[in-house]
C-alpha positions in Angstrom: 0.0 0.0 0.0 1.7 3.3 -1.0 1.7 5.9 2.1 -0.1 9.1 1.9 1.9 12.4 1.0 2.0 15.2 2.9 4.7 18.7 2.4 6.7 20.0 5.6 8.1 23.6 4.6 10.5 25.3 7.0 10.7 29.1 4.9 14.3 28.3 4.0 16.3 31.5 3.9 19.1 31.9 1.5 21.8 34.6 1.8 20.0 37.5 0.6 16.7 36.7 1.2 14.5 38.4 3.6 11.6 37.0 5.5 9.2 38.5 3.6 10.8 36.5 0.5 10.9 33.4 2.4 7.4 33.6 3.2 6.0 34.5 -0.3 8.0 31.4 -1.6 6.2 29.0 1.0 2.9 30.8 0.2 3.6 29.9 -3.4 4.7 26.9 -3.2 1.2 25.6 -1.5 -0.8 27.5 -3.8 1.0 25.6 -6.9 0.5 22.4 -5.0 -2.8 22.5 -3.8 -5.1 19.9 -5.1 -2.1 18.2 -6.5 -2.0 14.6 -4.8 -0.8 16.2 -1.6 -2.8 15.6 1.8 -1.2 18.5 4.0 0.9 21.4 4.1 2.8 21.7 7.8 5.0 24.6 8.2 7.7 24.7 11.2 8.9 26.8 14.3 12.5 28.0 14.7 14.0 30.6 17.3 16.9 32.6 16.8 17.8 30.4 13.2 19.7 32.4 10.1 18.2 29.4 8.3 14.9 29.7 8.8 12.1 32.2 8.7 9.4 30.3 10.1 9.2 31.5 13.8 5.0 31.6 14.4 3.3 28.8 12.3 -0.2 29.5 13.6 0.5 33.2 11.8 1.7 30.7 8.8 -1.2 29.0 8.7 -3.6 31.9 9.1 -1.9 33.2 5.2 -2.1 29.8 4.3 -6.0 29.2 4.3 -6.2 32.3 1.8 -4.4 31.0 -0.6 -5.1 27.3 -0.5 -8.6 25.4 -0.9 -7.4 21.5 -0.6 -4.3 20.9 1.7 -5.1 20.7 5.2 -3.0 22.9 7.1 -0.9 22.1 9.9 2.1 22.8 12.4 5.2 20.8 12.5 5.3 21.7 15.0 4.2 24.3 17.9 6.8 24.0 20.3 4.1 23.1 23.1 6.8 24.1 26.2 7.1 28.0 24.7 3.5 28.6 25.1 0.1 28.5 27.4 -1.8 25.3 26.6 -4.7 27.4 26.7 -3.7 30.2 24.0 -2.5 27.3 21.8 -5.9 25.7 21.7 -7.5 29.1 21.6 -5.1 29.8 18.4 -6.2 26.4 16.5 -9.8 26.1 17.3 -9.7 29.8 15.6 -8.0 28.5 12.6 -10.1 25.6 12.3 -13.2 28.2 12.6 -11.5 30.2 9.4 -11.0 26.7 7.7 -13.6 24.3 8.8 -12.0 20.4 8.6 -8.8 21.6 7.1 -6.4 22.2 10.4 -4.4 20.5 12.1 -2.3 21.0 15.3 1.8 19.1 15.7 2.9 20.0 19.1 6.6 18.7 20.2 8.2 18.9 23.5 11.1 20.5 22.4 11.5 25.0 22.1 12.9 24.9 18.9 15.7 27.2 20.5 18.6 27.5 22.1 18.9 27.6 25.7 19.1 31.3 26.0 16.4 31.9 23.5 14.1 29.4 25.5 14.7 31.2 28.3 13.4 34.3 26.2 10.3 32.5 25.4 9.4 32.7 28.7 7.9 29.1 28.6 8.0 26.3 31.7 10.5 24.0 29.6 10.0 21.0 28.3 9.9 19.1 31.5 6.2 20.3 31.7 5.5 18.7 28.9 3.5 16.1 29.8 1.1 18.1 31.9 0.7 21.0 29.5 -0.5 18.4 26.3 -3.0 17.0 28.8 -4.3 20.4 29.4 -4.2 21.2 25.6 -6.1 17.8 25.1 -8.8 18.3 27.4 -9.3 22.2 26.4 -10.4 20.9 22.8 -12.2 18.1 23.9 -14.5 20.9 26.3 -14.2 23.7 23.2 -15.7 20.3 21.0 -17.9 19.6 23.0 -16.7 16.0 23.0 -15.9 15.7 26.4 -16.6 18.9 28.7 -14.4 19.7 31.4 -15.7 17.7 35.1 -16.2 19.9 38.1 -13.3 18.9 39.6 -10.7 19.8 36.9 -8.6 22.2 37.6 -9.6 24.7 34.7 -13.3 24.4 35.0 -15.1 27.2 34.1 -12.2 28.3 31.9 -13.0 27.8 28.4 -11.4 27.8 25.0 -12.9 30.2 22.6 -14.5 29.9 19.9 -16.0 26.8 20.6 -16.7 24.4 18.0 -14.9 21.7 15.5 -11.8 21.0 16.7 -8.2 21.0 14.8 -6.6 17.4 14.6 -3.9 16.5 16.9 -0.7 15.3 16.4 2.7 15.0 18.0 5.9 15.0 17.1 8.8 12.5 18.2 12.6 12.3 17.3 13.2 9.0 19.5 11.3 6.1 20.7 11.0 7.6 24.1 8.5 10.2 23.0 6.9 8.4 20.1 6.0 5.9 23.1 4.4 8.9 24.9 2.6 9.6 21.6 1.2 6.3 21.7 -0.1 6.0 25.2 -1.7 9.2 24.7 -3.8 8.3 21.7 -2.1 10.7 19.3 -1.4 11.0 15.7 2.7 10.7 15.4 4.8 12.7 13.0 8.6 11.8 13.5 11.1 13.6 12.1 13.6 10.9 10.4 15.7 14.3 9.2 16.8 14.5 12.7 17.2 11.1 13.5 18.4 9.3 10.0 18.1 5.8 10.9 15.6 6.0 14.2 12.1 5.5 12.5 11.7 1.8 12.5 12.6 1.7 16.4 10.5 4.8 17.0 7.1 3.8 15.2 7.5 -0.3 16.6 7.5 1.9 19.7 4.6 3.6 19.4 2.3 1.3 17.6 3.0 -1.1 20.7 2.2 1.4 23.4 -0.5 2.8 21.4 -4.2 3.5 23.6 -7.2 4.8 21.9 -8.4 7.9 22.7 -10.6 10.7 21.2 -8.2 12.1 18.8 -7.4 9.0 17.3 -9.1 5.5 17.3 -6.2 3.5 16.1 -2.3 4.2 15.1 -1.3 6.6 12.9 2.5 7.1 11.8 4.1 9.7 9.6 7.8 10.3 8.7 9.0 13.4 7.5 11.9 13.1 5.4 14.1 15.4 3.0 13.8 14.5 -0.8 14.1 16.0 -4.1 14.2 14.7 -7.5 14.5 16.3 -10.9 14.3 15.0 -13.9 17.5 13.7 -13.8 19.8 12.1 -11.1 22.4 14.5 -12.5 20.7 17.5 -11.8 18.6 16.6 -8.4 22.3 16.3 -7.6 23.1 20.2 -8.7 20.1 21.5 -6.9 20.8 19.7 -3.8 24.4 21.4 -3.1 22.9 24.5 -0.8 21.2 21.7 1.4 24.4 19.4 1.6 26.4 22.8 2.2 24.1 23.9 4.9 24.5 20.5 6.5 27.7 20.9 6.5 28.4 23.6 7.9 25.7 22.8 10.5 27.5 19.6 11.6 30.4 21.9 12.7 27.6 24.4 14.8 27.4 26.8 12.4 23.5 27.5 11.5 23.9 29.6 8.7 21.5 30.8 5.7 21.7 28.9 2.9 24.1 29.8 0.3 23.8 29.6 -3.8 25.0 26.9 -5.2 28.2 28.9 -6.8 29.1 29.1 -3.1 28.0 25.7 -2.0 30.3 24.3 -4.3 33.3 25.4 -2.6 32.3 24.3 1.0 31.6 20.4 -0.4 35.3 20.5 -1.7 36.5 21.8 1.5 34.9 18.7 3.1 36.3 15.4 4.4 34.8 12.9 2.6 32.9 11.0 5.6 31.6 14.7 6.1 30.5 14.7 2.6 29.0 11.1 2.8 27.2 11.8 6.3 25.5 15.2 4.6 24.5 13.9 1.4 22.8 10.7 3.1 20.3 12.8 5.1 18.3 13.2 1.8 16.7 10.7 -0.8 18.2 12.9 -3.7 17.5 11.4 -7.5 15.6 11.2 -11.0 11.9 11.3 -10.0 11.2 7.0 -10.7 14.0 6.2 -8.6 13.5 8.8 -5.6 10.0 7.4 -5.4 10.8 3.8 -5.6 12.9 4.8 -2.3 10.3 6.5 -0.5 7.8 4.0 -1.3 10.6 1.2 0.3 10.9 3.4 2.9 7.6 3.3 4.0 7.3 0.2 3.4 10.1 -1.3 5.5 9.0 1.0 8.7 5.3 0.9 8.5 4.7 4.5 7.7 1.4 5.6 6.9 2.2 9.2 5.6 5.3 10.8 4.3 5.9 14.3 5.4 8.8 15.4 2.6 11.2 18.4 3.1 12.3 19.9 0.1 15.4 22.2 -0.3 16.1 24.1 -3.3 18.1 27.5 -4.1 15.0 28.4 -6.7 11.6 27.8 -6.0 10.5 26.5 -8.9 12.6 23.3 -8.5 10.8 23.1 -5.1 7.5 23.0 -6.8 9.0 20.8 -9.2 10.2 18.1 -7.2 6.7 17.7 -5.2 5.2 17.7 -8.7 7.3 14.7 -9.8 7.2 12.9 -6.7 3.9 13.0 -6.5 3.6 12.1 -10.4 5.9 9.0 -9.6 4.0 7.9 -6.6 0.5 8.2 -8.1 
């Protein structure tokens, strides 16, 4: 059975790009995709990141409903430890109001930031985690109407507004520790393979086996996000994938710069070792559409996956678009 596709966009930013620029592109690239064989469109939070304009997805989103009709719209993720539980749900269920059936909510326990800039956030930290998503969970059920909030809660008689439809709930995992928590909670899981090359099979095992029902889902459900692009040649995926390998890179060293053109990307590859070189190019499934769909379908496959969540990287972003439209062209 081929999994489900699904777009996770960061707003990449390249040297010389502002936000603004950043965001049009991720604006465009759902409106060109939209009603194209793609279930969702998530967009991400980052703190403090040169790479990355994406700081406040529920803003994201909020653009993203005018100028989409198909793609649900989603977070992955909100960094649930920045934020009040309560102004998170109050954020979606609005969102979900604006775009009735097409929302949906990731929340991970991680800021998204450095320790400083978490700090800055003025959030409890992740180690509250676990109470703030149960909060979060029970403040949509009451805004549903599903299940309203008992007398002896400790929020009753605070209420999410506006009440109504809810936004679908995910959460995101990086290791098997937290897809577990995913699982015994009754969530959705999104894991992020891009940050944990290797850990998917473990993680979603993991989860499916810890897995209770609950009332935001009645049975497992596993995505893995992963980076891919493909072009109509292996030859040239290859050329449009040097700013990403150059960015990883120069992240493996700490450096978390924008993303550089492809005339500079060039020269940081042949400054690299060649196990650097070999580590940053195998964090992406990079190829002529057939055969970068033939591995994603494998990859699913092998691990179980439901739903691909692919990352695409691209100096221009009309080989963005591109490479969804052939992947999904190959997949169909």
């Amino acid at each position: 059975m081929k999994p489900v596709l699904s777009i996770l966009d960061p707003s990449p930013l390249f040297e010389g790009q502002t936000a603004a620029d950043a965001f049009e592109n991720t604006l465009a690239l759902a409106g060109a995709l939209d009603g194209r064989g793609w279930r969702s469109f998530w967009v991400q939070e980052h703190h403090n990141a040169r790479s990355f304009a994406g700081a406040a997805p529920e803003v994201l989103i909020a653009a993203l409903t005018q100028r989409t009709q198909h793609l649900k719209l989603g977070s992955g993720g909100v960094m649930l430890p920045n934020y009040s539980p309560l102004k998170v749900a109050e954020q979606f269920c609005a969102l979900e109001a604006l775009a009735p059936g097409r929302i949906e909510l990731g929340v991970g326990r991680a800021t998204g930031a450095d320790p400083r800039t978490s700090a800055a956030l003025l959030g409890p930290g992740a180690q509250a985690f676990p109470t703030m998503l149960r909060m979060l969970m029970d403040w949509m059920l009451d805004a549903s109407g599903e299940a309203p909030l008992p007398e002896n809660h400790r929020a009753t008689g605070i209420h999410v507004g506006p009440r109504g439809a809810r936004p679908d709930l995910w959460m995101l995992s990086s290791s098997p520790d937290s897809a577990a928590f995913a699982g015994a909670m009754g969530l959705k899981l999104a894991f992020a393979d891009f940050l944990a090359p290797g850990g998917a099979g473990a993680a979603l095992e993991t989860y499916r086996k810890a897995f209770e029902p609950s009332p935001f889902a009645a049975e497992p459900y596993a995505a893995v996000g992963l980076v891919a692009l493909a072009a109509e040649s292996e030859a040239e995926a290859r050329r449009l994938s040097k700013p990403a390998i150059a960015w990883n890179l120069a992240r493996s060293t700490g450096d978390f710069r924008a993303f550089v053109p492809s005339t500079e990307a060039d020269a940081v590859i042949a400054a690299a070792s060649p196990e650097a070189l070999a580590a940053a190019e195998g964090r992406g499934v990079i190829g002529a559409a057939d055969d970068v769909a033939s591995r994603l379908s494998a990859f699913a496959g092998e691990h179980g996956a439901d739903e691909l969540f692919i990352l695409t990287l691209a100096e221009r972003n009309e080989d963005r678009i591109r490479s969804y439209q052939l992947i999904a062209e190959a997949m169909a």
